[in-house]
Structures are given as C-alpha cells and as structure tokens.
C-alpha positions, 0 to 999 in steps of 0.5 A: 523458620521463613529462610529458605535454602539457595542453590546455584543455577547450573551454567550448560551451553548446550540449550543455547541454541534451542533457548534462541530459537524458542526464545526469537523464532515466534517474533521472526516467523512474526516479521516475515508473515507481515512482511509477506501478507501486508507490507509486500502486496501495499509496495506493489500496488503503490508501484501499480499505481504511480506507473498508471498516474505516469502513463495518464495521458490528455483523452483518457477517462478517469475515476477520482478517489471521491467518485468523480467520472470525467475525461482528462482535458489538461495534465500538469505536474502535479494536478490535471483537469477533468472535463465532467460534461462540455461545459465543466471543468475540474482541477485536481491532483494526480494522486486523487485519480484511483483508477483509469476507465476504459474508453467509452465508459463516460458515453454509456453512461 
C-alpha cells in the first residue's frame, strides 16, 4: 500500500560538462568579481601607500590617521617625529602617516 515503485537513474556523460558549468561557474564568476572589485584596487593602494612612507622624508608636511597636521623633524625606522608648532614635538609611527601634504599647507593655515 505505501511501498512505492524504484527505478534506476540513468547514467549519460553527455551533461557533464553543462552540470560543471551550472554547477561552478556562479562560484567562479563569484571569485573573479572580488578578486576585480576588493582584493585588487586594497593591493594597490597598499603599495601606494608603503612607496609614500619609503619616500617621506625630513621637512615634509604630513597628516596622521588621527587628524594630526604637523611638519616631520626626524625619521627612524619605524617611528618619526612630527613638529606641530616651534616648541612641540610628537613621535609616532610610520604607519600612522595617511597622506603627505603639499608644502605649505601648515602656514595657510
């Protein structure tokens, strides 16, 4: 009464090949989109940046990522000192530097 009939599933190569593309090609297109949209243009602007902290040098006018506006006094390694006023003095990381000013920006201020 509730015993229902069985039957075999047919076995054909010739789908295979659409059954992979239905089956990855969503998940590939996925991949590639990212790849394209986030993970590329993040690589480039890392590289922008590490060339701007390689090339800052003594007298330039920089930005930090908190919103400090000063002129660099002393570069290291791994920290620099920003001068914020004649008297004032600031050591932070390189990392922290977002962008370097133009010169001149300080004074119009």
């Amino acid at each position: 009464m509730f015993i229902f009939n069985a039957y075999a599933q047919s076995t054909s190569t010739v789908g295979s090949a659409t059954d992979f593309i239905q089956t990855y090609g969503l998940f590939i297109l996925m991949i590639t989109v990212l790849y394209f949209f986030m993970i590329r243009p993040q690589l480039k602007r890392q590289k922008e940046h590490r060339n701007m902290l390689t090339t800052l040098t003594k007298g330039d006018e920089v930005l930090t990522s908190g919103g400090i506006m000063g002129k660099v006094s002393r570069v290291g390694d791994v920290y620099i000192r920003v001068e914020l006023c004649d008297s004032t003095e600031v050591t932070v990381q390189k990392n922290a530097i977002s962008t370097i000013l133009p010169k001149g920006t300080i004074k119009s201020l």
